[in-house]
C-alpha positions as CSV (number, residue, x, y, z in Angstrom):
1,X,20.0,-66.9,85.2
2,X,19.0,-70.8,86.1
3,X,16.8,-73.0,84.4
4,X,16.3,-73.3,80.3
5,X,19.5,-71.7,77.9
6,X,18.8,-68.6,75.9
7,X,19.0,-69.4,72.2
8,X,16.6,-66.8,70.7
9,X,17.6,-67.5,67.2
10,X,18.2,-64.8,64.6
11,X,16.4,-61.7,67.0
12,X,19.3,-59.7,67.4
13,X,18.9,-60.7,71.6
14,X,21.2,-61.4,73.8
15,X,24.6,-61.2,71.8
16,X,24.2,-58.0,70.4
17,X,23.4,-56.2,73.4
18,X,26.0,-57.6,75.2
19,X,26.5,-56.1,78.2
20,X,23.2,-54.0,77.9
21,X,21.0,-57.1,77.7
22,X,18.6,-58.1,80.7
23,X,17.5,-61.2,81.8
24,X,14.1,-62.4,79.6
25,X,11.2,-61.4,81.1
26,X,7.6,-62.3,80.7
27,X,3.9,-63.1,81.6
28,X,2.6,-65.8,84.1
29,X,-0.9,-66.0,83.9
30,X,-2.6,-68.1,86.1
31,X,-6.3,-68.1,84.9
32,X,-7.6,-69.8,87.9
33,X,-7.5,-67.1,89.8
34,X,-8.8,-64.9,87.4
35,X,-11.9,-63.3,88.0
36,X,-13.0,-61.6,84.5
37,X,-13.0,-57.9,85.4
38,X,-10.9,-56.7,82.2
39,X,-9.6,-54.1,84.6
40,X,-5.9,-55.2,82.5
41,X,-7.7,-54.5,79.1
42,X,-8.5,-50.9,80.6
43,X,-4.9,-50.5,82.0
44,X,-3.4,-51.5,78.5
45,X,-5.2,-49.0,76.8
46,X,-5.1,-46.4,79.2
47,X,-1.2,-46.7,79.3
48,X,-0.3,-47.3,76.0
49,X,-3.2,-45.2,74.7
50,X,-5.1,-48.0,72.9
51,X,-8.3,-46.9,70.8
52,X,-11.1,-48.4,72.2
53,X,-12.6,-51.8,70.5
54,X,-15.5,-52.6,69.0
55,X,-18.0,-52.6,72.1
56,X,-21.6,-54.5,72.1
57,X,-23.3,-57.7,72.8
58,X,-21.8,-60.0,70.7
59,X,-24.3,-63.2,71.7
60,X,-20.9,-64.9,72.9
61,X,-21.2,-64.3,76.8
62,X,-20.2,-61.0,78.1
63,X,-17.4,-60.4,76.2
64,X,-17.5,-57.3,74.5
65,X,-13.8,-57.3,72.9
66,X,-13.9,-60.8,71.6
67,X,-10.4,-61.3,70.5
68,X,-6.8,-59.8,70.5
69,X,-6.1,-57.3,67.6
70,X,-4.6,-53.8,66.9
71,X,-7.1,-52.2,69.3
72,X,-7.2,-55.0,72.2
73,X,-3.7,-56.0,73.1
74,X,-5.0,-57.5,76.2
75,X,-8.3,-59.7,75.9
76,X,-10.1,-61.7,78.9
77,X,-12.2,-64.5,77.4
78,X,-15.0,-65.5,79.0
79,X,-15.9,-69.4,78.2
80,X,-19.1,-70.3,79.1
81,X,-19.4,-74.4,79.4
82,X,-22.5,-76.0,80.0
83,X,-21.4,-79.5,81.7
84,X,-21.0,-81.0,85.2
85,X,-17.3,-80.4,86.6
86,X,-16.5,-82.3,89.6
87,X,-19.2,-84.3,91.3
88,X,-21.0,-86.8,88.6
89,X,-24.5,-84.7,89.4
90,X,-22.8,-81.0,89.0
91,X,-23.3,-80.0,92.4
92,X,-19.6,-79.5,93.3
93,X,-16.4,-78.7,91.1
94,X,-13.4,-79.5,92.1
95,X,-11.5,-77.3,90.1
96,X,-13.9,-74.8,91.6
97,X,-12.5,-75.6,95.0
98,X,-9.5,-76.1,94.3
99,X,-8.7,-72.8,91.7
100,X,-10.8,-70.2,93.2
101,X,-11.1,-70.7,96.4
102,X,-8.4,-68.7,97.4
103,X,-9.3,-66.0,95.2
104,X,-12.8,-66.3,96.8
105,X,-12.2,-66.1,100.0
106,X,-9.4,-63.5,99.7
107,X,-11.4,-60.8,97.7
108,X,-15.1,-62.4,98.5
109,X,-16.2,-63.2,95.0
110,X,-18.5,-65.5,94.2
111,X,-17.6,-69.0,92.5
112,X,-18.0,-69.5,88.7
113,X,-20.3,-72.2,88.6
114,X,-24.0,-71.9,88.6
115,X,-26.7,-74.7,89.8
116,X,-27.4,-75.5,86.4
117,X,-23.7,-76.8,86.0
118,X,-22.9,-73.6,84.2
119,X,-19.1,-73.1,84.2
120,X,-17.3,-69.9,83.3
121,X,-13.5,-70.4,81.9
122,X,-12.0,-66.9,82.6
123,X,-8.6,-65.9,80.7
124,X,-6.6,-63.0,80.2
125,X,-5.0,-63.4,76.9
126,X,-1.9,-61.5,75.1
127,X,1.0,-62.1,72.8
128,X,3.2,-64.9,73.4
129,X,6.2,-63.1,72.7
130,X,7.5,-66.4,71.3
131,X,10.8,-67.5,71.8
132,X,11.1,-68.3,67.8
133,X,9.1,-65.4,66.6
134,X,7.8,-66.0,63.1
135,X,6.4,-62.4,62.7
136,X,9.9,-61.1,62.8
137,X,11.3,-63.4,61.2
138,X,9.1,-62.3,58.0
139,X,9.5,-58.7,58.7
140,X,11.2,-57.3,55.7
141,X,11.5,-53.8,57.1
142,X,12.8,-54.8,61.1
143,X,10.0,-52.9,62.4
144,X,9.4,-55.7,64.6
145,X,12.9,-56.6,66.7
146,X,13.5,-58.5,69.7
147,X,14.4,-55.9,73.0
148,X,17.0,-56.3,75.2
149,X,14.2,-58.4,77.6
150,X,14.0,-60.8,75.1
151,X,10.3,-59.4,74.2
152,X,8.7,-58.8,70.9
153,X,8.1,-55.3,69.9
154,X,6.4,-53.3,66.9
155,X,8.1,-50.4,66.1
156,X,5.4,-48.3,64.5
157,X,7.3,-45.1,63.0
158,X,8.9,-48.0,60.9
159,X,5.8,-50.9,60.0
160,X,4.9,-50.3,56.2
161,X,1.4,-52.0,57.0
162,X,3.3,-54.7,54.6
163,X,0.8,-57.3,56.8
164,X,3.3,-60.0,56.3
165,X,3.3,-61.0,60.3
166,X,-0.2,-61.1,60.7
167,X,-0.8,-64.8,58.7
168,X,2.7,-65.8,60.0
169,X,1.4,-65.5,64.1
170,X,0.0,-69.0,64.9
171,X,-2.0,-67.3,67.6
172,X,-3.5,-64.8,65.4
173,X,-2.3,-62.1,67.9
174,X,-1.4,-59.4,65.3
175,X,-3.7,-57.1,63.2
176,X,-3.7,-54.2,61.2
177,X,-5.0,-50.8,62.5
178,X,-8.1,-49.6,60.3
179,X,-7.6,-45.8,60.1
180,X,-3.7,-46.0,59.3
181,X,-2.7,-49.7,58.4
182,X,0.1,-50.5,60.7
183,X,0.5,-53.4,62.8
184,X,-0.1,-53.1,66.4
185,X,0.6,-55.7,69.5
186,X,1.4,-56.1,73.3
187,X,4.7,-54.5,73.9
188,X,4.9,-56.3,77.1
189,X,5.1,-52.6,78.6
190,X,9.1,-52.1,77.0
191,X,8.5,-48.7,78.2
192,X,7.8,-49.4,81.4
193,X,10.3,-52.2,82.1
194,X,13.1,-49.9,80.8
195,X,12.4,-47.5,83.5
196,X,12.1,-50.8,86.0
197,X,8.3,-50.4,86.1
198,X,5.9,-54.0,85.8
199,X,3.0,-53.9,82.6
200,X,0.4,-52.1,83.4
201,X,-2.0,-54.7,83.0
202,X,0.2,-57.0,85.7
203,X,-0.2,-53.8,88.2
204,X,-3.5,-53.6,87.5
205,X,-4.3,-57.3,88.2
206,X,-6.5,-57.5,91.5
207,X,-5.8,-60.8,92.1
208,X,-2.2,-61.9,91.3
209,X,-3.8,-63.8,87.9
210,X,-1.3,-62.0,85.7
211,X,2.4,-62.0,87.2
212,X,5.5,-60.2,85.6
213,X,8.8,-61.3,86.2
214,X,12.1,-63.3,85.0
215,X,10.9,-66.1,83.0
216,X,12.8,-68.7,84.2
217,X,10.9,-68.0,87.7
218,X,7.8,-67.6,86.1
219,X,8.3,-70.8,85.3
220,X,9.2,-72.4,88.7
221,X,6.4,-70.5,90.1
222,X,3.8,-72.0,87.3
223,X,5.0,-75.4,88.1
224,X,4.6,-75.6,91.6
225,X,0.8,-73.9,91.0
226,X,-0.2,-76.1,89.1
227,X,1.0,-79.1,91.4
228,X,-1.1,-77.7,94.0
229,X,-3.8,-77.8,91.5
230,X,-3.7,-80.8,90.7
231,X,-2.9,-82.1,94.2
232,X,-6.3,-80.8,94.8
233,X,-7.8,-82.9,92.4
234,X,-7.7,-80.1,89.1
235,X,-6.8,-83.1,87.1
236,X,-8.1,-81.3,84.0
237,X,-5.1,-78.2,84.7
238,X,-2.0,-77.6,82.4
239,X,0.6,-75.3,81.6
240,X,0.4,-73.7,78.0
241,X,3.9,-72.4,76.4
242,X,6.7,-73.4,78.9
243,X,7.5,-76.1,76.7
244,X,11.3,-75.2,74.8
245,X,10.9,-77.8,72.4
246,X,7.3,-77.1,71.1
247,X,6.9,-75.5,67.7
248,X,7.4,-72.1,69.0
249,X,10.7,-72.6,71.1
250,X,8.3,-71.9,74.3
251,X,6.5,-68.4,75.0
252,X,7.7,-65.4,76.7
253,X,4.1,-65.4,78.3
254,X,2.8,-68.6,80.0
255,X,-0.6,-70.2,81.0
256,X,-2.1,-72.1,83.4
257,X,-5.4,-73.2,82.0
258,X,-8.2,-75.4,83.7
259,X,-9.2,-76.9,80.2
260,X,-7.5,-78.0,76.9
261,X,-6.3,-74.9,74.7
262,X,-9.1,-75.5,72.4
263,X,-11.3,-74.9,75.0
264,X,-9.8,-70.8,74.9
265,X,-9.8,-70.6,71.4
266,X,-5.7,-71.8,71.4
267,X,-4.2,-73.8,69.1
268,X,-3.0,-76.9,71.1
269,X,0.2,-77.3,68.7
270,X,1.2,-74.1,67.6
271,X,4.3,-73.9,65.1
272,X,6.5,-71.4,63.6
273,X,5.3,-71.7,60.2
274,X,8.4,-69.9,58.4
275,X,11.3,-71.9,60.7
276,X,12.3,-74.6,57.9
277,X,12.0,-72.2,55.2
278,X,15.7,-72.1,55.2
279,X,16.2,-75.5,54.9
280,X,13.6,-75.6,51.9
281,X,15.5,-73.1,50.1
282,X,18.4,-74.6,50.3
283,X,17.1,-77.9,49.2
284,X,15.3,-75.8,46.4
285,X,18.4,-74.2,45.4
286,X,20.1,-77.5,45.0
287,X,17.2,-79.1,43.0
288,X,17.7,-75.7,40.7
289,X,21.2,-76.5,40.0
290,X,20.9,-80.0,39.6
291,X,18.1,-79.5,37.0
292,X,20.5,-76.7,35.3
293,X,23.3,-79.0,35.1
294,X,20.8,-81.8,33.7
295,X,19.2,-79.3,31.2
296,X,22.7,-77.7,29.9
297,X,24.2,-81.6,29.4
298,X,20.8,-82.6,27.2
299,X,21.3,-79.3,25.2
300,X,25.0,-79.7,24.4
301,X,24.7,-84.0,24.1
302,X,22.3,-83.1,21.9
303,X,24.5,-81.0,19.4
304,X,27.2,-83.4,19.9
């Protein structure tokens, strides 16, 4: 493999699979392209036998799952913006041109932006599978481990329902199951790429929005779209988690998003919230001694 190093620290992935280990693989989804059908939330839960989410009107658009959970693995926002984008009266987007045209003219859909300067932010969401992992990091019975792809995966004949992981996810990706407790996530398909198979929700992508494949390539391929984005005048366009050095280590599934993270209900910092807890130990654990040491001198100065 080119591009960034593999340091996956503490995950078990790539030294102890040694020869057995495979080159990290991952998500690139490219939300300008994407065109809202959920037809990956119904592949996820067809495949990996998903119960079915809490359905109805919400008030929040046409999105009837809402968020990623135990029961949605795979979520498509839709973000509904009420604001000119492009022209200063509304009347043309630029990042309408220049991110769906393609997809347009390819499948002949319609665009996403109304005359009343309506814009719909369309975004398939799932687990970052997160290069420094936090919810296995704090996962006292290795129910969560890190496969020989360098993904993230729940084991579920071994979660306690324990729910440590779900407050340590920045992204608030993992949730407890009602009926039995258990934490349940993307499995980014593990088995499916063990029998050299794509995720089911990247096969059943009808426009190429979500793409499976060796990170490091995801990666190339992300940069150069969104160059041609912005060469097209999507000045607004970014990349979300191919960043090594963020607080995360970088994502095992990318973005390209037309808007600021907050925009799509991501945080725009994310951070490993347990990755210094070593450190604070330690420096605890000196502080302890050194007030042991101070407390056993006053108590035998004091007798002398």
């Amino acid at each position: 493999m080119t591009g960034h190093a593999i340091t996956l620290r503490g995950d078990g992935w790539p030294a102890t699979y040694g020869a057995e280990a495979q080159p990290r693989m991952g998500f690139f989804t490219d939300t300008s392209v994407c065109i809202g059908c959920k037809a990956c939330e119904v592949a996820c839960k067809e495949w990996n036998r998903v119960p079915a989410s809490s359905q109805g009107f919400t008030g929040e658009s046409y999105d009837n799952t809402r968020a990623l959970g135990a029961d949605t693995w795979r979520h498509v926002a839709f973000v509904e913006q009420r604001k000119p984008v492009g022209a200063a009266d509304g009347t043309e987007s630029l990042v309408d041109v220049a991110a769906r045209a393609e997809a347009a003219d390819r499948w002949g859909l319609q665009t996403y932006q109304d005359g009343d300067g309506m814009r719909w932010l369309m975004a398939s969401d799932v687990c970052k599978h997160c290069t420094h992992a936090a919810c296995l990091e704090v996962c006292p019975t290795g129910a969560l481990f890190r496969t020989e792809f360098g993904t993230v995966v729940v084991q579920p004949d071994i979660c306690n329902g324990c729910g440590y992981c779900v407050p340590a996810c920045p992204f608030g990706v993992l949730d407890r199951r009602e009926d039995d407790g258990r934490v349940w996530k993307c499995t980014l398909c593990y088995d499916r790429l063990k029998d050299d198979k794509e995720p089911a929700c990247a096969q059943a992508c009808p426009t190429d929005s979500i793409q499976f494949g060796e990170l490091d390539a995801l990666r190339e391929r992300a940069g150069a779209r969104l160059e041609r984005l912005r060469d097209a005048g999507a000045d607004q366009a970014r990349l979300y988690g191919e960043d090594p050095d963020d607080g995360v280590g970088g994502f095992g599934a990318l973005f390209l998003l037309l808007d600021e993270p907050e925009t799509y209900g991501l945080p725009p910092a994310p951070e490993d919230p347990v990755r210094d807890v070593g450190e604070t130990w330690a420096a605890a654990g000196a502080a302890a001694l050194a007030l042991g040491a101070a407390l056993v001198a006053a108590v035998f100065g004091g007798r002398r």
